[in-house]
C-alpha positions as CSV (number, residue, x, y, z in Angstrom):
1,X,12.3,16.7,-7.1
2,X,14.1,19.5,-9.7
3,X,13.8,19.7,-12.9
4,X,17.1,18.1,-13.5
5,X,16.1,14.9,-10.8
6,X,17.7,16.3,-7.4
7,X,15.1,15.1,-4.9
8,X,16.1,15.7,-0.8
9,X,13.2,16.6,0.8
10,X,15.4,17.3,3.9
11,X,16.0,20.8,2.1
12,X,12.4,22.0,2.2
13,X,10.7,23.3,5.6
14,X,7.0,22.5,5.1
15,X,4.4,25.1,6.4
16,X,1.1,24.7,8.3
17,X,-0.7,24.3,4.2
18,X,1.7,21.6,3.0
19,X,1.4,19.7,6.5
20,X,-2.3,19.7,6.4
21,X,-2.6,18.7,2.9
22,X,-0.5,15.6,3.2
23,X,-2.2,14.8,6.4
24,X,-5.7,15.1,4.2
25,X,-4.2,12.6,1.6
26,X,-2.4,10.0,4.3
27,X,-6.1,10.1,6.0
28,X,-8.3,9.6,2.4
29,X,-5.4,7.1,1.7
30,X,-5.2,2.8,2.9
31,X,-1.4,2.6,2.3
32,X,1.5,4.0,1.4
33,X,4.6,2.1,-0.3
34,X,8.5,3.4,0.7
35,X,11.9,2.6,-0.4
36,X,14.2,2.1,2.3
37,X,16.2,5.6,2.0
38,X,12.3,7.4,2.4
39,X,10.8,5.2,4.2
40,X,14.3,5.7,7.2
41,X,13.1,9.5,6.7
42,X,10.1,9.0,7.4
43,X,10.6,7.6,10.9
44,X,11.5,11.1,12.0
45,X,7.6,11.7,12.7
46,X,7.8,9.1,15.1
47,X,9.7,11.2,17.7
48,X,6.6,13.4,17.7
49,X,3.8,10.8,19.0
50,X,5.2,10.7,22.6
51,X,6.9,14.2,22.4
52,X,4.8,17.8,21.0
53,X,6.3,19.0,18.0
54,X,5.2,22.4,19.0
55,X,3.3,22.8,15.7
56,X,-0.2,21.1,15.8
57,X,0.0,20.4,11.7
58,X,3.3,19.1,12.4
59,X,2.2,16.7,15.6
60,X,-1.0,16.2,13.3
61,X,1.0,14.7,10.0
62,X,3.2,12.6,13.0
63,X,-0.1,11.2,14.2
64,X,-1.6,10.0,10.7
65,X,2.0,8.9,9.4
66,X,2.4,6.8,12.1
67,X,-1.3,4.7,11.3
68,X,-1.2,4.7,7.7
69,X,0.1,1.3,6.7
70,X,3.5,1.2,5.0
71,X,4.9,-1.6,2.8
72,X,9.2,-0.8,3.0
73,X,11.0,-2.5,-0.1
74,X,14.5,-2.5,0.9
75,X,17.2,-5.3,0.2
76,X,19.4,-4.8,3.5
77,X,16.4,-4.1,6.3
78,X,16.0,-7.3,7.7
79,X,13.1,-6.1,10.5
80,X,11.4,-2.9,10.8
81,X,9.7,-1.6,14.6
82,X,7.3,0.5,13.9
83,X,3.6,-1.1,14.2
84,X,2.1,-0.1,11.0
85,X,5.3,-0.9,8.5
86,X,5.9,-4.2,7.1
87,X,8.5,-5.4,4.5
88,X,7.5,-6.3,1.4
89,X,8.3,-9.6,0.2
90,X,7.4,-9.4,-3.5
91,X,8.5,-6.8,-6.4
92,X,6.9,-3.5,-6.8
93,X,5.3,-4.3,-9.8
94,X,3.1,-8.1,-8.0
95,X,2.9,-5.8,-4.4
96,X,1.1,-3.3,-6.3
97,X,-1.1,-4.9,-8.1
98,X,-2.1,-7.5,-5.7
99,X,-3.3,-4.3,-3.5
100,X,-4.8,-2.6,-6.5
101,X,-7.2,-6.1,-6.3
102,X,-7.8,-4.9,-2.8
103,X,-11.1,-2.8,-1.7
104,X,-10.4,0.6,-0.2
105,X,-8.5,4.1,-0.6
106,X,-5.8,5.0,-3.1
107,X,-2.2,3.7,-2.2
108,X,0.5,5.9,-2.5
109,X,4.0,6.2,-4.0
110,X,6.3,7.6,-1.6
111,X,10.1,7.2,-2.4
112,X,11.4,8.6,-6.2
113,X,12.5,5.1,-7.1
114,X,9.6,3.3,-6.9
115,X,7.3,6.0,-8.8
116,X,10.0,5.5,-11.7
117,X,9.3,1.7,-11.1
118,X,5.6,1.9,-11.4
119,X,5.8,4.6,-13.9
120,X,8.2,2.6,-16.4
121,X,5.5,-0.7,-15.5
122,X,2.3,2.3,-16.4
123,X,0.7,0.5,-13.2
124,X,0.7,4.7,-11.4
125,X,-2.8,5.9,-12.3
126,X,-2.0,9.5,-11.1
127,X,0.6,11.6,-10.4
128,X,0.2,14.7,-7.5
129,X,2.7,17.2,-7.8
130,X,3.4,20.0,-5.3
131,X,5.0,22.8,-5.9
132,X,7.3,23.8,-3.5
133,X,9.9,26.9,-4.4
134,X,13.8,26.3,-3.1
135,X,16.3,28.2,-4.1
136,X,19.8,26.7,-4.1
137,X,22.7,28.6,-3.2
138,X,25.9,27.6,-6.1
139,X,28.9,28.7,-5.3
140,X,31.3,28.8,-8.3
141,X,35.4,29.4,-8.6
142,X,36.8,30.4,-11.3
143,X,40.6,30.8,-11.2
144,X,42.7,32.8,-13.7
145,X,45.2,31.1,-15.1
C-alpha cells in the first residue's frame, strides 16, 4: 500500500528475499484471513502445485500458500475449490476472536479491508510492514489555452 492508500500488489515483482520471507511467516503461521478481491489473487499460486514456476521461492510460497488455512469473507462467493479455504460465516470482528481463543500460531491479515476492520475494532496485535520500492510512472497534459 502508498502512502496515500493505493494497494495492487499485482504491480510489485517479488524477488527470491520477499518470497522466502512470506513463505517463513505462512509456515510459523495456523491461518490466514482474505477478503474476496485478495483472497481471488491469491489463487494464482495454485497453478504452480501441478506445474514448476521455474523459480524454487516462487514454487516454494505456491506450496505453503496452498496448506495454510484460509477463512474468505466475501458476500457474493457462494463456494470456494480449493482444499484449505473455507468461507466464513460470521463477521470479522466474532471469526477473529473466536480463533484468537484457539491454541496455535499467529493468524494473519491478508486483504487491506479487513486490517482496517480489525484495526478500527484494536483486535490486530501487530502490524508487519515490508517495504517494497515502486516507482509509478504519471503521465500529465497540460494544454495551453
Amino acid at each position: 500500500m502508498s502512502l496515500d492508500g493505493f494497494c495492487d500488489h499485482t504491480l510489485m515483482l517479488p524477488d527470491d528475499e520477499i518470497h522466502q520471507h512470506y513463505t517463513d511467516l505462512l509456515r510459523e503461521s495456523d491461518t490466514i484471513l482474505y477478503g474476496r478481491i485478495t483472497y481471488q489473487l491469491m489463487e494464482y499460486w495454485r497453478a504452480f502445485l501441478t506445474t514448476s514456476s521455474g523459480n524454487k521461492s516462487s514454487d516454494e510460497f505456491a506450496h505453503v500458500m496452498n496448506t495454510i488455512p484460509k477463512v474468505v469473507f466475501s458476500q457474493t462467493l457462494k463456494n470456494l475449490d480449493w482444499d484449505s479455504a473455507r468461507l466464513a460465516n460470521r463477521t470479522i470482528v466474532d471469526e477473529l476472536q473466536a480463533l484468537k481463543q484457539l491454541p496455535g500460531k499467529d493468524i494473519l491479515i491478508g486483504s487491506p479491508s479487513l486490517i482496517v476492520a480489525l484495526t478500527n475494532s484494536d483486535l490486530i496485535d501487530e502490524y508487519q510492514i515490508c517495504i517494497h520500492p515502486l516507482l509509478l510512472e504519471m503521465a500529465y497534459h497540460c494544454s495551453t489555452t
